[in-house]
N, C-alpha and C positions, 0 to 999 in steps of 0.2 A: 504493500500500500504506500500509494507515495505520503513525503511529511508533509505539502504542500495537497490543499484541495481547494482551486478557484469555486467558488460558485453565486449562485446571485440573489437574491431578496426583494421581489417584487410585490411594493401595496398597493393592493387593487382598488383603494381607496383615493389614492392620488394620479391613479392614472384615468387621463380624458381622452384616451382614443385620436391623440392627433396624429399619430403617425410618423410622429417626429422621427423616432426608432429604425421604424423601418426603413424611411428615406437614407439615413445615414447610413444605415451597414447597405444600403444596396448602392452607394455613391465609395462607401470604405472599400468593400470587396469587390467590386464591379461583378454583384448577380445578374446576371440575365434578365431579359424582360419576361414576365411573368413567373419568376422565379424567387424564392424569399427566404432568406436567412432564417431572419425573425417577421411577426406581422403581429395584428392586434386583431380581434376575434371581437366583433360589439353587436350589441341587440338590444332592444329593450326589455324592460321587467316590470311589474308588478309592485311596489315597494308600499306596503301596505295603505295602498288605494291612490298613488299617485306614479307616475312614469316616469322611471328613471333608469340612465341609459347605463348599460353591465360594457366592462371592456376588456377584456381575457388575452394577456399579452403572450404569444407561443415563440419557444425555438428549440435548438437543441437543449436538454435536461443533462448531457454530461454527465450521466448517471454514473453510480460508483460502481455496477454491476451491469452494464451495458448488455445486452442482448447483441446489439448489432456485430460489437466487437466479436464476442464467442461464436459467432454464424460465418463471419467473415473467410474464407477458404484462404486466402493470400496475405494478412495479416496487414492487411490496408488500414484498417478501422484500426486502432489504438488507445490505451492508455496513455497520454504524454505523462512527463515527469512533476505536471504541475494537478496532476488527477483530470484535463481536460479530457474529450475523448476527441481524436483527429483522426485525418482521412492522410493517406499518403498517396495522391493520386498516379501516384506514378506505378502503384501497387495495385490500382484497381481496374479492374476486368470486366466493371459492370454488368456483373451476375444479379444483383439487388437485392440479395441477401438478406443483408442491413436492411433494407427499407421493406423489407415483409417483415421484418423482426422486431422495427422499433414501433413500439404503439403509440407514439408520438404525432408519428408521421409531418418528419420534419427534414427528411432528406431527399432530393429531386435528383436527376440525372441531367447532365449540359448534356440538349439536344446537340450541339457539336460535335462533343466528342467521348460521349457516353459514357464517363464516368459521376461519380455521385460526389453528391454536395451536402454543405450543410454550414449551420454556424460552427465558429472556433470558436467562439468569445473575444473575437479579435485578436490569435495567438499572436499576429505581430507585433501587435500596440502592446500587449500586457506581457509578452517578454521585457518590455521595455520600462515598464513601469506605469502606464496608460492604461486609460480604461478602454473596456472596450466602444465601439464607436455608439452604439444604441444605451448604454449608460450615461455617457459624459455627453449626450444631446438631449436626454430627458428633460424635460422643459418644468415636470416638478419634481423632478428627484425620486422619483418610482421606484426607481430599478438602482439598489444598491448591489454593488461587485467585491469581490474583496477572496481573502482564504478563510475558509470553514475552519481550517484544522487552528486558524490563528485566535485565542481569545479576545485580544484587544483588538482586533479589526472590527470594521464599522459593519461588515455583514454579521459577522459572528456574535456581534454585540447587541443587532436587532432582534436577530434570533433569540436568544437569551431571552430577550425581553416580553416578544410576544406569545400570547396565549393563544391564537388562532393561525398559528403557521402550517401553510398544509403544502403536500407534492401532488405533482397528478400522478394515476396510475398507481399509488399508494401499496397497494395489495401484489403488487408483480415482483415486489423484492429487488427492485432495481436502483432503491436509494439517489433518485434524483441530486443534484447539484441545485436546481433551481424551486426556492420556496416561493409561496405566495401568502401573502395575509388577506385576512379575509374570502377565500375562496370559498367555504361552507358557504358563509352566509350570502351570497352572490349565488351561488348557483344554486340556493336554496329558494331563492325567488321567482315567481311562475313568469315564463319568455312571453311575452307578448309580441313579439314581432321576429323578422328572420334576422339569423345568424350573417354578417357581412365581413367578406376578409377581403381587404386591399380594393374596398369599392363595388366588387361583386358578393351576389348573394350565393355564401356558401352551404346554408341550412334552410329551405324554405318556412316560412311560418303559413300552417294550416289551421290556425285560427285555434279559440279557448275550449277543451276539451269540457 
């Protein structure tokens, strides 16, 4: 296990869905056109009798027990030495492995040249001491970045703090990297409208059961 474990700390309570995020890691990384590192998930809800809009920030989880890696045939998908999980494309063979494996579903293939993609965390910037680039654009400070394994870090330290820190996929044993606050009580509230990711509708809404 590495001593260092990057991961991030997102409150769903401060995030408004502007997309700030996304714009930057796909201006940082040069993604593809319709292709996405990270993106934000928004709908409406129900908030006990007035409409209020939910915003469900997605990317790679970096999990500490990664599925994709263990599936991967060529040893593409990795553990780096800072607990990220990365891609060595030069190892990959575009079998998709990883992307039937992660329930995430947060890794695309470059129609180009057919290998798989995904977020780093910005491994370039955060070798370097940098956040990565959808952190340090956050417009209210959402998305804190930082080492797990560090106790005086600023993620480490939210953690600690909060009583409603939750992962996705919780039950898969795959110990996530990325928390959220508040996610119970968000997704505890009835969707009133469809699910939109990056402008299109990714969930239809079929009206209140």
């Amino acid at each position: 296990m590495s001593e260092q474990r990057l991961g991030m700390v997102v409150d769903l309570a401060l995030c408004i869905g502007c997309n700030a995020c996304a714009v930057a890691c796909k201006q940082e990384n040069d993604v593809p056109l319709t292709k996405f590192n990270t993106w934000v998930e928004s709908w409406d809800v129900d908030d006990g009798g007035r409409i209020s809009r939910a915003n469900l920030p997605k990317l790679c989880n970096h999990c500490e027990n990664p599925t994709c890696v263990s599936v991967c045939p060529t040893g593409a998908s990795y553990i780096a030495d800072d607990g990220t999980v990365q891609i060595d494309v030069n190892k990959c063979i575009g079998c998709k492995y990883c992307m039937a494996a992660c329930p995430f579903g947060v890794r695309y293939t470059n129609d180009e040249t057919g290998d798989v993609h995904k977020c780093t965390f910005c491994h370039h910037r955060t070798a370097n001491g940098l956040l990565p680039a959808c952190a340090g654009t956050c417009v209210t400070g959402a998305r804190l970045f930082g080492d797990l394994n560090d106790p005086e870090s600023d993620v480490a330290q939210r953690l600690a703090e909060a009583d409603d820190a939750q992962v996705l996929f919780a039950d898969r044993g795959m110990s996530p990297s990325v928390h959220y606050l508040g996610l119970d009580k968000m997704m505890g509230m009835e969707r009133v409208s469809a699910v939109h990711k990056g402008g299109n509708v990714k969930t239809p809404y079929e009206g209140r059961q």
